[in-house]
C-alpha positions as CSV (number, residue, x, y, z in Angstrom):
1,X,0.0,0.0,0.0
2,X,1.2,3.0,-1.1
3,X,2.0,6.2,1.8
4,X,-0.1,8.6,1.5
5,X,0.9,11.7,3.7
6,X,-1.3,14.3,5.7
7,X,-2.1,17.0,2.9
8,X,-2.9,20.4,4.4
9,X,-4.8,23.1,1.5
10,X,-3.0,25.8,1.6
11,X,-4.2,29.5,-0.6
12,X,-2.1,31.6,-2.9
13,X,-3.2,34.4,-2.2
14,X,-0.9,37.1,-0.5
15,X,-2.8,37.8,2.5
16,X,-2.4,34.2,3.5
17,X,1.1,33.7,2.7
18,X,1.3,37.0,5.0
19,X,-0.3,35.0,7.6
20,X,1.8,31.8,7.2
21,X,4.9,33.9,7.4
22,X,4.0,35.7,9.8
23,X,3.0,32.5,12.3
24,X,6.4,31.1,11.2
25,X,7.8,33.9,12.5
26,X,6.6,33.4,15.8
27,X,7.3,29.8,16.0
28,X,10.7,30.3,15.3
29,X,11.0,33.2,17.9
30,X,9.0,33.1,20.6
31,X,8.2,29.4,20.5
32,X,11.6,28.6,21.6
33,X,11.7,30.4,24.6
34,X,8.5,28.5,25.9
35,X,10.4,25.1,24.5
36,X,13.6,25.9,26.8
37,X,11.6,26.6,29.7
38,X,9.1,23.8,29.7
39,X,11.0,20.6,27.9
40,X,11.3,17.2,29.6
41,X,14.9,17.0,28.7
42,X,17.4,15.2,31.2
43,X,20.0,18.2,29.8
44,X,20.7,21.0,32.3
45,X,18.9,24.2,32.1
46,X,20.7,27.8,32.4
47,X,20.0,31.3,33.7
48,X,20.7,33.2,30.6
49,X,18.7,37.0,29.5
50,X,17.0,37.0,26.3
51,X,19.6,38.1,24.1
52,X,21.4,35.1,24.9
53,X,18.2,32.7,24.1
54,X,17.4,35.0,21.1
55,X,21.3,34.0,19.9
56,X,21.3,30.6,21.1
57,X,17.9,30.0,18.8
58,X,18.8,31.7,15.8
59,X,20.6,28.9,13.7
60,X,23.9,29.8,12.9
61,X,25.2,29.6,9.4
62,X,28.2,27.0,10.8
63,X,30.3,23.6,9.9
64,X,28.6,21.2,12.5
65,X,30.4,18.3,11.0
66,X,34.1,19.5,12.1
67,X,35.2,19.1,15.3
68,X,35.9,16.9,18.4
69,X,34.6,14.6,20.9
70,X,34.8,15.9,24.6
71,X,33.8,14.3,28.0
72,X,29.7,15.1,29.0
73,X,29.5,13.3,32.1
74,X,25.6,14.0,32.2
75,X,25.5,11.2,29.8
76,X,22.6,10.4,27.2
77,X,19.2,11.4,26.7
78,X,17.4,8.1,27.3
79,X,19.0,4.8,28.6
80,X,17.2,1.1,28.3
81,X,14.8,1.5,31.4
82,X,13.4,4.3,29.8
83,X,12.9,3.7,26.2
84,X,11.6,0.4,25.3
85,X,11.9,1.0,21.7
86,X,15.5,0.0,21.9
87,X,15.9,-3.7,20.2
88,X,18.2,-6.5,20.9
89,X,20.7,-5.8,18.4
90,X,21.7,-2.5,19.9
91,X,21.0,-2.5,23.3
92,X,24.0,-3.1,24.6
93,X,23.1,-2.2,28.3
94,X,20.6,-5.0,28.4
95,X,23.1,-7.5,27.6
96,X,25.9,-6.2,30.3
97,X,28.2,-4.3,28.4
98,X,30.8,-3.7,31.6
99,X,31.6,-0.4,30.3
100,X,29.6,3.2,30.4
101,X,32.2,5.7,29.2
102,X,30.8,5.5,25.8
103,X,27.9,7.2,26.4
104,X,29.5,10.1,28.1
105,X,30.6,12.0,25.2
106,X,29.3,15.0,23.1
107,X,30.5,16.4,19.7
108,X,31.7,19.8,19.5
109,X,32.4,21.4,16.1
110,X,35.4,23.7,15.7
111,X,33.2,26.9,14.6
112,X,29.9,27.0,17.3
113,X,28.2,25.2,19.8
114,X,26.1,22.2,18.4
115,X,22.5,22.8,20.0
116,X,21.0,20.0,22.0
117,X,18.4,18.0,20.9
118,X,15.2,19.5,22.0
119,X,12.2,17.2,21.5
120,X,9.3,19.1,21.3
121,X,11.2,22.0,18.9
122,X,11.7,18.5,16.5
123,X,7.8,17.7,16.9
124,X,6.7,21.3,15.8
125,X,8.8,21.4,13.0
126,X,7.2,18.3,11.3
127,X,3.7,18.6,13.2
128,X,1.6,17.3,10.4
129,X,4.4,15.8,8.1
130,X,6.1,12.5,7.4
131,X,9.6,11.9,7.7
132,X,11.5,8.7,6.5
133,X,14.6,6.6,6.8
134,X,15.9,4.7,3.2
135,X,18.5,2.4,3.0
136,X,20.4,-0.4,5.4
137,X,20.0,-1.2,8.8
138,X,22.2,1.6,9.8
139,X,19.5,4.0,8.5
140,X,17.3,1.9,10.4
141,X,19.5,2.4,13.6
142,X,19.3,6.2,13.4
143,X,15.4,5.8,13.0
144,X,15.1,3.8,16.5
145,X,17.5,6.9,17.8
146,X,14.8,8.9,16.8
147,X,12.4,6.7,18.5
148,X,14.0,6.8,21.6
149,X,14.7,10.8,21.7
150,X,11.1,11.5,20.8
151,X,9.7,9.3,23.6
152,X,10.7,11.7,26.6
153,X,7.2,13.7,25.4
154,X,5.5,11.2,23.0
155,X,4.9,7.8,22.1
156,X,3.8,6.9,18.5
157,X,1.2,3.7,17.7
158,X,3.0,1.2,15.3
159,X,0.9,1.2,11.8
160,X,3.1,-1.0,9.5
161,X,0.3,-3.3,9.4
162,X,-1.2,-0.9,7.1
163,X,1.3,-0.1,4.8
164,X,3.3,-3.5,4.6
165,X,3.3,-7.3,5.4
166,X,7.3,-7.0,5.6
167,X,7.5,-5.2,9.2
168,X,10.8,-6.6,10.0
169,X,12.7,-4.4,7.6
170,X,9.3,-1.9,6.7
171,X,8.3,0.2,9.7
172,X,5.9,3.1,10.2
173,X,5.2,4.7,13.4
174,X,2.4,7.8,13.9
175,X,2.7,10.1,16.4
176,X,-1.5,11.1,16.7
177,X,-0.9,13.6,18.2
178,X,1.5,15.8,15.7
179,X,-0.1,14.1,12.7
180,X,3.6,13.1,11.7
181,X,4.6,9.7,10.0
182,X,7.8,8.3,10.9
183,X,8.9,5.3,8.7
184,X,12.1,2.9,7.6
185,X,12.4,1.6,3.9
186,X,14.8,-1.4,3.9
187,X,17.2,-0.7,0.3
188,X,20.3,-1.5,1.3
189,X,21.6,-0.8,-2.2
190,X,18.8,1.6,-2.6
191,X,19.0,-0.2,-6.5
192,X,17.3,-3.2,-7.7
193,X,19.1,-6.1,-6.4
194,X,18.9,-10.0,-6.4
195,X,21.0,-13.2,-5.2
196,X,23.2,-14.4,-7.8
197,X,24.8,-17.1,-6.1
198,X,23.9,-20.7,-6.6
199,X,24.9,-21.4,-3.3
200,X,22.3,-18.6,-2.0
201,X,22.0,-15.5,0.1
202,X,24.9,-15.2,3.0
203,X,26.7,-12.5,4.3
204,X,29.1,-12.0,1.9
205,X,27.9,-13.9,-1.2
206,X,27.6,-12.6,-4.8
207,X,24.6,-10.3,-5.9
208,X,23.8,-8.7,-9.0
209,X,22.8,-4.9,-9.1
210,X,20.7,-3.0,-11.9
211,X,22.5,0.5,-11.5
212,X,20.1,1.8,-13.6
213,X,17.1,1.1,-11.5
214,X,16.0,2.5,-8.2
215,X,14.6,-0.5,-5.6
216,X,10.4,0.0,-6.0
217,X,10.5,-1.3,-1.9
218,X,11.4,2.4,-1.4
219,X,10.7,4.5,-4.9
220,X,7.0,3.4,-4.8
221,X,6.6,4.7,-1.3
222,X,8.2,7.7,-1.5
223,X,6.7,10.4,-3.3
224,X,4.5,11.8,-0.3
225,X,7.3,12.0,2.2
226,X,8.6,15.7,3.3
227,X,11.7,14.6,4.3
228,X,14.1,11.9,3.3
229,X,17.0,10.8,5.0
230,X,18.8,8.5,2.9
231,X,22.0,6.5,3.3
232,X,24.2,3.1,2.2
233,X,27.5,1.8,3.0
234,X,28.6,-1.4,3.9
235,X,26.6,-3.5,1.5
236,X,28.5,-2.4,-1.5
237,X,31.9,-4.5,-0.4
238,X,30.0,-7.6,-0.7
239,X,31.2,-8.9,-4.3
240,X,28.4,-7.6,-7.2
241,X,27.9,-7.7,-10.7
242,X,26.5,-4.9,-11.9
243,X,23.7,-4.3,-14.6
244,X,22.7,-1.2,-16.8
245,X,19.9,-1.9,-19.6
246,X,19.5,-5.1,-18.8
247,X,23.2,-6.0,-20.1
248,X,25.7,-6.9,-17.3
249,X,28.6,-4.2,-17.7
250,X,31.4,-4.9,-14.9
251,X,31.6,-6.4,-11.3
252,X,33.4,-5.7,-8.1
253,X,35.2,-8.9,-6.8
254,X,33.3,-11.3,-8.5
255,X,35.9,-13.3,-9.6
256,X,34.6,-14.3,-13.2
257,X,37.1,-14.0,-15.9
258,X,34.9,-12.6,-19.0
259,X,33.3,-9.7,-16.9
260,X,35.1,-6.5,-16.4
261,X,36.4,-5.7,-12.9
262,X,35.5,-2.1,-11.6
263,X,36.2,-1.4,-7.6
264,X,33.2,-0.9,-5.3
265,X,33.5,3.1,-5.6
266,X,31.5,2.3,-9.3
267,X,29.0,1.0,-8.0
268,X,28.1,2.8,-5.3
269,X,28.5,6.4,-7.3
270,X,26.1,4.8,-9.3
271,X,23.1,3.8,-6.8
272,X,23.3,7.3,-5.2
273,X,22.9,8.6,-9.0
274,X,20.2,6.5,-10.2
275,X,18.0,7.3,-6.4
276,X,18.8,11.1,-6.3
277,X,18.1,10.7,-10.3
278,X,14.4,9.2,-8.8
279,X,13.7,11.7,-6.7
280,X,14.4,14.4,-9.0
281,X,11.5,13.1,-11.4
282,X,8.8,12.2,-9.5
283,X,6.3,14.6,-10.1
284,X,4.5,14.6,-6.9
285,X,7.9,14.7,-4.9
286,X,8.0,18.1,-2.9
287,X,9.9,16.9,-0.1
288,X,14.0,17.9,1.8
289,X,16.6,15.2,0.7
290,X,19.3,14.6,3.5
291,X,22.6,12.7,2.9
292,X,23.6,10.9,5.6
293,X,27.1,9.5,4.9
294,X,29.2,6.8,5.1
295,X,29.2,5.3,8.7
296,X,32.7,3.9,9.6
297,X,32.9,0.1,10.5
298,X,36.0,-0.4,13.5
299,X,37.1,-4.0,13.3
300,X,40.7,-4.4,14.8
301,X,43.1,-7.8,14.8
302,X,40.5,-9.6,12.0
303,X,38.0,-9.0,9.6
304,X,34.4,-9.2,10.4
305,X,34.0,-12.7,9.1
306,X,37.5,-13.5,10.8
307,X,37.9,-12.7,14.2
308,X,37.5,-8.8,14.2
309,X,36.4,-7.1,16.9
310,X,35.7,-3.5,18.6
311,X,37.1,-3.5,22.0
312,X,37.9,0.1,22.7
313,X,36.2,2.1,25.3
314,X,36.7,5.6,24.4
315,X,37.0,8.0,21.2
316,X,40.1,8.3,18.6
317,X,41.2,11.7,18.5
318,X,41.2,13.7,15.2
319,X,45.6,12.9,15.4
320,X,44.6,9.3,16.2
321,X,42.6,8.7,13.5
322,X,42.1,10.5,9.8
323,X,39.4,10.3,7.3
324,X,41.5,8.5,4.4
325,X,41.5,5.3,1.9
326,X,38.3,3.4,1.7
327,X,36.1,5.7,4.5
328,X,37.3,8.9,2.6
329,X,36.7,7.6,-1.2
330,X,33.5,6.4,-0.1
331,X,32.6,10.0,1.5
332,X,33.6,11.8,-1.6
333,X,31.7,10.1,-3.9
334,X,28.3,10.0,-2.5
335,X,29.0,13.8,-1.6
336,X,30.2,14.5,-5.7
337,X,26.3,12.8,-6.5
338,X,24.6,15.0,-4.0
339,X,26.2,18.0,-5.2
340,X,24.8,17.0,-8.9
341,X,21.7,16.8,-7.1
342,X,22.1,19.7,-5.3
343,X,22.5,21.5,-8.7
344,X,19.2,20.0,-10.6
345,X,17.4,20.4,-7.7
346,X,17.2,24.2,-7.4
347,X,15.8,23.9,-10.9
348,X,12.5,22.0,-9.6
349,X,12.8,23.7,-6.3
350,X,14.3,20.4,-4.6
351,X,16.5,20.9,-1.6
352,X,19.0,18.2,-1.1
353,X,21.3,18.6,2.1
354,X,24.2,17.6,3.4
355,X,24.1,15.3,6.9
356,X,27.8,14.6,7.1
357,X,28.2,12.0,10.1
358,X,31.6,10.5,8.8
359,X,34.3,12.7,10.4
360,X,32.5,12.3,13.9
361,X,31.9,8.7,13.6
362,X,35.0,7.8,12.3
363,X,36.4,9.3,15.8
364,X,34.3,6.5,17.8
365,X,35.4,2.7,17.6
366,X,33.8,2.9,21.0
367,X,30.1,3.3,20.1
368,X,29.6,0.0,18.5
369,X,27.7,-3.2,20.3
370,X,30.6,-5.5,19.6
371,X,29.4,-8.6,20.9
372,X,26.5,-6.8,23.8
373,X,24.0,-6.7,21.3
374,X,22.1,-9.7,20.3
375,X,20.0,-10.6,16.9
376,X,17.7,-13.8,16.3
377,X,19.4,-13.4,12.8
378,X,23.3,-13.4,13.7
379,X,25.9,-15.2,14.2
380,X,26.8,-14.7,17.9
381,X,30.3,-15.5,17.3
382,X,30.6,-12.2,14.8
383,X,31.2,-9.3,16.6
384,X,29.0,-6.3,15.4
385,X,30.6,-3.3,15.1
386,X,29.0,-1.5,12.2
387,X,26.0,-0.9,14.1
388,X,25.8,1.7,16.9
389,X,24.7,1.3,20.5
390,X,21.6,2.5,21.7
391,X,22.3,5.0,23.4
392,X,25.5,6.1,22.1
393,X,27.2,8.4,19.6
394,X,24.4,7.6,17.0
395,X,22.7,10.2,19.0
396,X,24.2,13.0,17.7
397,X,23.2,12.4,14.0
398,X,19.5,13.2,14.9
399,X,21.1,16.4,16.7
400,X,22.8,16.8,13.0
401,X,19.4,16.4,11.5
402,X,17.4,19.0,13.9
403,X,20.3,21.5,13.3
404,X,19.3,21.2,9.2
405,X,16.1,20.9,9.7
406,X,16.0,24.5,11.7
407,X,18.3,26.2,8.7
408,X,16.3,24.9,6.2
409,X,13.4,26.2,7.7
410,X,15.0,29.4,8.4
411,X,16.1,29.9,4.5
412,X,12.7,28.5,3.5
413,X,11.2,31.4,5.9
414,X,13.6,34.3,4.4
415,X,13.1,33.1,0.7
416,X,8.8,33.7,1.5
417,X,9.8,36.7,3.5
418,X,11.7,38.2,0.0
419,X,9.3,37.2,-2.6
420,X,6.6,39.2,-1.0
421,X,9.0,42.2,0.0
């Protein structure tokens, strides 16, 4: 069944758009103010004047995505006694993870200070809206982060039943109360894809990919959702053969002598082409893109399918650790396709937007379950550490999101504000 999201009339006319600007105005003013006072956050609160707030809410044009990780020994927003939206596979607290440092952290960019999540300031901004998460299970992670954040004011009813039969990698939650859709759209090569293996589907057998074709599990959905937060990464070092017009062009470690080897950078240049590419021409398509990119894997002494494991219990620093070889190729070339995107776009008045996690997570070997998370479909014996703990430094990407979501809205606010001036 196809999404269909809450569609609110809205008149051309000047006096309303007057009216709309003019309420936006407020709410990204005044609202504030009340939020700060009356929010349900764990976070500490300050005595500051109003010139401070006024300052602190105004979203300042700033690199986010530079910085540092430094001790917050508040710790997280939510823990596993108090969010119970937290599953196996990354609660590591559940399953007696000896260690708590790793939740003590907080990222702090070079340039400003990186606002805290604020709950209710998130549920105003897509109070009637539907937001939703496309690609592997790591999207899927950052989606129960979201989950957990939003539960210290509301809890959403789980309506997957209506949209899918497939609700172990299709969810949709609906938060009544705000009218606002939250979903997850499993495409972890956000392409067509199917087993091409004899042997059949494993972890790391052979697949074939149709580069040319965006996945329909999340391009048929889509089309109604105001924002999209889309994202792949680790799927793409599997070994692939790869498709355009039906004709089988190259493959990445494949192995087969009369196909033409390309590395996995091909490839995935070429999904993020072809789904930006889908967005860009559906008609009906009105919503924010966001980038989320590459998310760091920290295996030491092995492989994942040979002993490798994520002991460490604190952060790299930026001299311990640099964005380079496989991590930095794969940044760059999902960033080189947004920016296409970002070019069409404006042409179609399409925003796609830049969520740039890599730097920060590359800086946190620490944040993964290792072996204290647990899945009905793993191999115990593997140690995860792709996947991020919940809670942990996955946290901070929906900060990332809520500081773009806020500039957008701001720009969004100022372009109005100039076509009528």
């Amino acid at each position: 069944m196809k999404f269909h999201a809450t569609e609110l009339s809205s008149g051309k006319s000047s006096q309303k758009r007057l009216f709309l600007i003019a309420f936006t105005l407020i709410f990204l003013t005044i609202i504030p103010l009340y939020l700060l006072k009356n929010s349900r956050s764990p976070l500490p609160s300050h005595s500051v004047n109003i010139s401070d707030l006024r300052s602190r809410e105004r979203v300042k044009e700033c690199d986010i995505f530079t910085g540092k990780w430094v001790p917050y020994l508040r710790g997280p927003y939510y823990t596993n006694a108090t969010c119970n939206l937290i599953i196996d596979q990354q609660n590591c607290m559940k399953f007696e993870r000896p260690d708590t440092e790793f939740m003590k952290w907080r990222w702090r960019p070079e340039e400003c200070e990186l606002p805290f999540f604020n709950t209710v300031q998130f549920l105003g901004l897509v109070r009637g809206k539907s937001m939703a998460f496309v690609g592997d299970s790591v999207g899927r992670n950052q989606m129960q982060s979201l989950l957990c954040l939003l539960a210290s004011v509301v809890h959403p009813v789980d309506v997957s039943h209506k949209y899918t039969s497939d609700t172990t990698y299709f969810r949709y939650w609906f938060y009544s109360d705000y009218r606002f859709t939250l979903a997850t759209l499993w495409s972890p090569f956000l392409v067509k894809s199917c087993d091409a293996d004899p042997s059949g589907h494993s972890l790391n057998s052979l697949m074939n990919l149709y580069l040319d074709q965006a996945d329909k599990a999340w391009a048929s959905q889509i089309e109604n959702f105001d924002y999209v937060v889309i994202s792949a990464g680790q799927w793409f070092f599997r070994p692939l053969i790869y498709y355009l017009d039906g004709q089988i062009v190259s493959c990445h470690n494949c192995n087969k002598e009369n196909i033409t080897a390309v590395t996995k950078y091909y490839g995935y240049r070429m999904a993020f082409r072809t789904a930006f590419g889908t967005l860009l021409r559906l008609k009906g398509f009105k919503g924010i893109t966001f980038l989320r990119t590459f998310s760091p894997s920290h295996f030491e002494n092995g492989a994942w399918n040979a002993g490798g494991s994520c002991p460490r219990t604190k952060p790299y620093t930026s001299e311990e650790m640099k964005l380079e070889d496989y991590n930095l190729e794969f940044y760059l070339t999902q960033v080189e396709e947004l920016k296409k995107a970002e070019k069409e776009g404006r042409k179609r008045g399409l925003k796609f937007v830049l969520l740039a996690t890599t730097e920060a997570m590359l800086l946190r070997p620490d944040g993964h379950p290792n072996h204290y998370g647990h899945s009905l479909h793993r191999n115990m014996t593997v140690a995860d550490c792709v996947h991020w703990c919940l809670p942990g430094p996955i946290d901070t990407w929906n900060e990332f999101l809520l500081y773009v979501m806020k500039r957008e809205a701001q720009r969004s606010f100022r372009g109005e504000l100039q076509k009528i001036v």
